[in-house]
LOMI-961763 format. One record per residue (C-alpha): x, y, z; residue number from 1. Coordinates in steps of 0.2 Angstrom, whole numbers, plus 5000, padded with zeros to 4 digits. Example, Ala and Ser with C-alpha at 12.3 -4.5 7.8 and 13.67 -1.06 7.14 Angstrom:
<rs>
+------+------+------+-----+
!    u !    v !    w ! num !
+------+------+------+-----+
! 5062 ! 4978 ! 5039 !   1 !
! 5068 ! 4995 ! 5036 !   2 !
+------+------+------+-----+
</rs>
This chain:
<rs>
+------+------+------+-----+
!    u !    v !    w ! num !
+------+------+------+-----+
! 4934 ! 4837 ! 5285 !   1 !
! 4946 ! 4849 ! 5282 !   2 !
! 4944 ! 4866 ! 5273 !   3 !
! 4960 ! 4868 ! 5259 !   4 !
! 4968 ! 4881 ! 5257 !   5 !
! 4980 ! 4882 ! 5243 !   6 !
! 4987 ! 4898 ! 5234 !   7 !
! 4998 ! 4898 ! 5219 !   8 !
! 5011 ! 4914 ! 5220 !   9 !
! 5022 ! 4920 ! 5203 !  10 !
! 5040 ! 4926 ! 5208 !  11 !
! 5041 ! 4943 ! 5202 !  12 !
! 5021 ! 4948 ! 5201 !  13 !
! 5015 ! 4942 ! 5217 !  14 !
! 5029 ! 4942 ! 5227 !  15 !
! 5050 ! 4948 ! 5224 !  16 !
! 5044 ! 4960 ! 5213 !  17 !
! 5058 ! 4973 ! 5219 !  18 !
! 5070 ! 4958 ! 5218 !  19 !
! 5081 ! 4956 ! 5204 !  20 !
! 5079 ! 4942 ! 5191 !  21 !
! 5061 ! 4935 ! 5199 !  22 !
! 5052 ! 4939 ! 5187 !  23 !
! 5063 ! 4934 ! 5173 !  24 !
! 5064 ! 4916 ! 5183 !  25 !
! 5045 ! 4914 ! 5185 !  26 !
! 5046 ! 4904 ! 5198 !  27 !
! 5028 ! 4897 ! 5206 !  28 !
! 5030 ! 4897 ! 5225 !  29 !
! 5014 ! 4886 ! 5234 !  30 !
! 5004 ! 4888 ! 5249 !  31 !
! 4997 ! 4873 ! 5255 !  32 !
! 4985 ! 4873 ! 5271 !  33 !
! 4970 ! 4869 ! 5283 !  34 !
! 4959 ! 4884 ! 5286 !  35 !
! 4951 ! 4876 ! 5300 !  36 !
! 4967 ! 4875 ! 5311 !  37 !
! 4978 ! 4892 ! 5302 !  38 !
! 4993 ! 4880 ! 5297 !  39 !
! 5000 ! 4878 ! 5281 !  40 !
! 5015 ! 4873 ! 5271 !  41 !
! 5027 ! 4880 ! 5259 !  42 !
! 5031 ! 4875 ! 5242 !  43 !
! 5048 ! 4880 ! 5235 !  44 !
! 5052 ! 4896 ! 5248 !  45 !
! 5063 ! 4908 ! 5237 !  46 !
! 5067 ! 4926 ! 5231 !  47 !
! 5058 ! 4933 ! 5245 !  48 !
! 5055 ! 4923 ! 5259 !  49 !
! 5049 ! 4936 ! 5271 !  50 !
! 5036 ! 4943 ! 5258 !  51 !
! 5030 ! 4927 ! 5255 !  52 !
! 5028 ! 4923 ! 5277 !  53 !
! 5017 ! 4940 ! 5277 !  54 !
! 5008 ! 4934 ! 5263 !  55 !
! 5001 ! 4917 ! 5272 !  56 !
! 4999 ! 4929 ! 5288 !  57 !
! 4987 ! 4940 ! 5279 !  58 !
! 4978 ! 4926 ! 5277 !  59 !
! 4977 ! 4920 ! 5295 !  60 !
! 4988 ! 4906 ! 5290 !  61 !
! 5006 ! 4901 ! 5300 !  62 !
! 5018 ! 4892 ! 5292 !  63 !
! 5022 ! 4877 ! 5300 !  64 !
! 5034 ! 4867 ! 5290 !  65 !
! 5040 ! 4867 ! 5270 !  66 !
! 5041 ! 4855 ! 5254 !  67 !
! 5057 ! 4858 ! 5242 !  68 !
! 5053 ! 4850 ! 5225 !  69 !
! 5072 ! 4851 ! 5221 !  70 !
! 5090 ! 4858 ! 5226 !  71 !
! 5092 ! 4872 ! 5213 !  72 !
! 5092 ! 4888 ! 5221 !  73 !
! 5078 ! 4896 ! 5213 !  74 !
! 5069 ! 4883 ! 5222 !  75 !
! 5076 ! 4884 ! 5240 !  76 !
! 5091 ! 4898 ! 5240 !  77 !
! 5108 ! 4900 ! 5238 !  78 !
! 5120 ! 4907 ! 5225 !  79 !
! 5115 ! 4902 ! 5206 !  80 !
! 5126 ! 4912 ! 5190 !  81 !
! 5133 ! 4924 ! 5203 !  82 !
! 5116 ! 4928 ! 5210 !  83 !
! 5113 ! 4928 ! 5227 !  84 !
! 5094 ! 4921 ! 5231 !  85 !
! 5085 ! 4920 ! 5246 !  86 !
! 5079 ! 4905 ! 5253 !  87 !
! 5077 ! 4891 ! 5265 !  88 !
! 5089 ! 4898 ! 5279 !  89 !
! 5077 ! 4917 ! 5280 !  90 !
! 5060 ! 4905 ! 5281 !  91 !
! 5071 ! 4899 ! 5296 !  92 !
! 5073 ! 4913 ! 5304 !  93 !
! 5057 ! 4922 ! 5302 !  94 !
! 5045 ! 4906 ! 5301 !  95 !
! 5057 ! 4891 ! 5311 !  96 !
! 5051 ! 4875 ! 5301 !  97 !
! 5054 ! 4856 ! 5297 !  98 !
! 5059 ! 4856 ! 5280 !  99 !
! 5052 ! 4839 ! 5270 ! 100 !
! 5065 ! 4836 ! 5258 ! 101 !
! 5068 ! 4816 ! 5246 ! 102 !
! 5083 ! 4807 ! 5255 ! 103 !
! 5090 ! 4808 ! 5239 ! 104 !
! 5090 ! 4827 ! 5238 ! 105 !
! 5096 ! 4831 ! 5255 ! 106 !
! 5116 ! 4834 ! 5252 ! 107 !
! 5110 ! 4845 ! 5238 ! 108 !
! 5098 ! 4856 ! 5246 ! 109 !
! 5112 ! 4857 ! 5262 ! 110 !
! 5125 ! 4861 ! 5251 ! 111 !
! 5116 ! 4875 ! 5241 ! 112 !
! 5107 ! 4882 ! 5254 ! 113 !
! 5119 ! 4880 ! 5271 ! 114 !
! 5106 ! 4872 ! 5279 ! 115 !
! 5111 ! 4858 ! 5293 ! 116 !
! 5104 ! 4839 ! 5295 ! 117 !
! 5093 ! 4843 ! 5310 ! 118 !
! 5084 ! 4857 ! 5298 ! 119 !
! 5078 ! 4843 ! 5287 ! 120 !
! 5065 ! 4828 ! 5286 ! 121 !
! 5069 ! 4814 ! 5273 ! 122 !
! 5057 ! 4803 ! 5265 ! 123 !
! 5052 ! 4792 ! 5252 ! 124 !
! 5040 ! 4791 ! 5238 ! 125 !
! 5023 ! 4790 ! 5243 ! 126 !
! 5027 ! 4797 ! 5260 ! 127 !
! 5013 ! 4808 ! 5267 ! 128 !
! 5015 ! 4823 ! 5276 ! 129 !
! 5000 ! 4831 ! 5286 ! 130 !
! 4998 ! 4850 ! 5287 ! 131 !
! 4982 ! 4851 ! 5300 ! 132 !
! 4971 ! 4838 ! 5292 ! 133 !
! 4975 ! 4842 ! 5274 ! 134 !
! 4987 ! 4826 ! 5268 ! 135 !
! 5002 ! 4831 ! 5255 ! 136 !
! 5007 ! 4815 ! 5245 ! 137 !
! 5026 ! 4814 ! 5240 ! 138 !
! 5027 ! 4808 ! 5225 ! 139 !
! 5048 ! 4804 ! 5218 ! 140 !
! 5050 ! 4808 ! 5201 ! 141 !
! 5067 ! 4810 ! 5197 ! 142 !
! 5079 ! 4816 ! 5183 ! 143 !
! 5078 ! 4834 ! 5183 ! 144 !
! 5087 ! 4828 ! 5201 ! 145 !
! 5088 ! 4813 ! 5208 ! 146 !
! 5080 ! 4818 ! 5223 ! 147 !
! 5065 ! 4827 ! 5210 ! 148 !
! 5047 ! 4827 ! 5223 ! 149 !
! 5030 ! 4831 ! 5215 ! 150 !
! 5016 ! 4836 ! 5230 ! 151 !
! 4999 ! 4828 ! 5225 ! 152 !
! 4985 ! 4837 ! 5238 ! 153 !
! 4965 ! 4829 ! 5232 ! 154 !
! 4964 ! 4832 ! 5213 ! 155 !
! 4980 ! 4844 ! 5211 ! 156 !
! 4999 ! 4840 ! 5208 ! 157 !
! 5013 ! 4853 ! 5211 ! 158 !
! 5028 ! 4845 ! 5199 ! 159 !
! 5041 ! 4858 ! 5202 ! 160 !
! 5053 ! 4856 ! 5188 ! 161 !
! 5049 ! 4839 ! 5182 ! 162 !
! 5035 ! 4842 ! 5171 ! 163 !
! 5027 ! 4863 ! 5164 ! 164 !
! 5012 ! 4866 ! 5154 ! 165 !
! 5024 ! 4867 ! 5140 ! 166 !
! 5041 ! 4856 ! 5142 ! 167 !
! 5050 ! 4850 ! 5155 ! 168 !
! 5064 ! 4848 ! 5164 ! 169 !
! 5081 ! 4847 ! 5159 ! 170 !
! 5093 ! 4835 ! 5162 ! 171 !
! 5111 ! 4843 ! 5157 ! 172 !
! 5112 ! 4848 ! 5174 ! 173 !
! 5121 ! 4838 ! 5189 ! 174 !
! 5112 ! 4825 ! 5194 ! 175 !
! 5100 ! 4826 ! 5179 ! 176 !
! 5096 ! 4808 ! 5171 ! 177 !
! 5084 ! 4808 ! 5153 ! 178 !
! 5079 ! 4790 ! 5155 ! 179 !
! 5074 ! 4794 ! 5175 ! 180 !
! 5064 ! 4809 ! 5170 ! 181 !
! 5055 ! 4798 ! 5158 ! 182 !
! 5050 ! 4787 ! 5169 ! 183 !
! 5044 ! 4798 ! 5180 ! 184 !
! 5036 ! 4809 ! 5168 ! 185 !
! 5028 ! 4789 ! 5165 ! 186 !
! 5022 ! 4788 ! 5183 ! 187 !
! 5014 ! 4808 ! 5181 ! 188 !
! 5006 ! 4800 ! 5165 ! 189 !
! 4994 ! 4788 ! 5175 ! 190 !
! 4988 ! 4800 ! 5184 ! 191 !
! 4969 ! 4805 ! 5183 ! 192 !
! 4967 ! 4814 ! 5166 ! 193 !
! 4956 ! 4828 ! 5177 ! 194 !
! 4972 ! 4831 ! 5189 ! 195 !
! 4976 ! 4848 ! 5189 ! 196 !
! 4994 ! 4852 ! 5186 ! 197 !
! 5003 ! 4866 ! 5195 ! 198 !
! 5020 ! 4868 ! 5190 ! 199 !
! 5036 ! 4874 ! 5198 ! 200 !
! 5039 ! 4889 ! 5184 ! 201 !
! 5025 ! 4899 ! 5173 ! 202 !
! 5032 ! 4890 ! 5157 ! 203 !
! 5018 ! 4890 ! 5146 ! 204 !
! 5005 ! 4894 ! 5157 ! 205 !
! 4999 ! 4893 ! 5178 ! 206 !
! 4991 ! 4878 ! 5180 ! 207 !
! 4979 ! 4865 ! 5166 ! 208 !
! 4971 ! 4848 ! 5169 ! 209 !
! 4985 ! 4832 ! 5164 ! 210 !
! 4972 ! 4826 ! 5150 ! 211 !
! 4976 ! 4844 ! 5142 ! 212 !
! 4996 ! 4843 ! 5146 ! 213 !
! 4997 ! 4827 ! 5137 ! 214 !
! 4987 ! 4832 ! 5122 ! 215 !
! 4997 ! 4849 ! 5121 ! 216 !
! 5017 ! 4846 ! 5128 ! 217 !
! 5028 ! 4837 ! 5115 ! 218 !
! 5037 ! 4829 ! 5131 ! 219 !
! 5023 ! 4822 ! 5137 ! 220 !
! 5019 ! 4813 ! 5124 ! 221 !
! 5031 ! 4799 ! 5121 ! 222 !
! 5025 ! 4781 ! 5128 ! 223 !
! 5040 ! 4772 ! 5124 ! 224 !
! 5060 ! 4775 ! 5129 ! 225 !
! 5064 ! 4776 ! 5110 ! 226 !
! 5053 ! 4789 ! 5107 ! 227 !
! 5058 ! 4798 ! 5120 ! 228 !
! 5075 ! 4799 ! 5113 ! 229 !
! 5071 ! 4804 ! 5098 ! 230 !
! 5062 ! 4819 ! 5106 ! 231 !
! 5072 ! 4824 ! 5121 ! 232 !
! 5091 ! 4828 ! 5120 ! 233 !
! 5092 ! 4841 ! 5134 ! 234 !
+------+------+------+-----+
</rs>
């Protein structure tokens, strides 16, 4: 059986701290890994790409391939409010990888990040992709984009911007859809209570079983399509 390794990183402490605005973003970048065979996979690569390599290196871990929750450049790189992030097209350079991305999110994460088709692997939900012999389950859960992923590896869920620890996310921006996120945030819902959640920013806290999500995050709490909009205007 495989031996895991997983590491949670905060944009800004762990990693980008010299780097302007990653700590104000709080972005959570993942590593995700067998330690048997020194492979792993990257979760979200941003702000400071070559940092986060040497980090895995330290480790005796290579970086073999990468898992982009969503488009926005805090995520995968490119320009966001005039800023200039690092991303997907530095872990190409430094660390030459498949990227997994949803087919739905591909012209999103090519346009923001200037990335090219043969850079990319597409897939579905449920899609599984292998790091050593560590399985990574792609789960699709759009609305915060259409092409939204969650990685679930054994009892742990890395949601990107879909669901936090507190709130979740919005949908005012293009491609966001408040009745998709609801559904999806129904799908994380069913989930085993004892799941631990990992989410894509440090809003509210790094990580916290679903059973405690749902009994503390007001957006997680609707079980109907009305009470959601009541709750949820954003």
């Amino acid at each position: 059986m495989a031996t895991l390794y997983f590491r949670q990183l905060l944009a800004g402490r762990d990693f980008g701290a010299q780097t302007p605005y990653a700590g104000q973003m709080a972005n959570f970048v993942y590593l995700i890994g067998d330690r048997d065979t020194g492979e792993a996979l990257i979760v979200d690569p941003a702000w400071a790409v070559r940092e986060l390599v040497d980090i895995a290196a330290a480790d005796d871990m290579t970086i073999t391939g990468a898992l982009v929750t969503h488009y926005h450049p805090d995520h995968c790189g490119g320009n966001m409010m005039g800023l200039s992030i690092d991303g997907l097209p530095t872990l190409l350079d430094v660390a030459p990888c498949p990227i997994h991305v949803h087919k739905a999110e591909a012209h999103g994460v090519k346009f923001v990040t200037g990335v090219s088709d043969s850079d990319l692997v597409t897939h579905d939900s449920n899609d599984v992709v292998k790091v050593g012999g560590v399985e990574v389950e792609l789960l699709h859960t759009p609305g915060h984009t259409p092409g939204s992923l969650c990685f679930k590896v054994k009892d742990s869920l890395i949601s990107g911007d879909t669901l936090f620890l507190s709130g979740c996310g919005r949908t005012d921006l293009p491609g966001g859809d408040s009745d998709e996120l609801f559904r999806s945030l129904q799908k994380l819902r069913k989930l085993p209570g004892e799941t631990t959640l990992f989410p894509g920013h440090n809003y509210g806290g790094h990580s916290a079983p679903i059973e405690s999500v749902r009994a503390s995050n007001i957006y997680f709490k609707p079980e109907t399509l009305q009470q959601w909009h009541q709750l949820h205007n954003h």
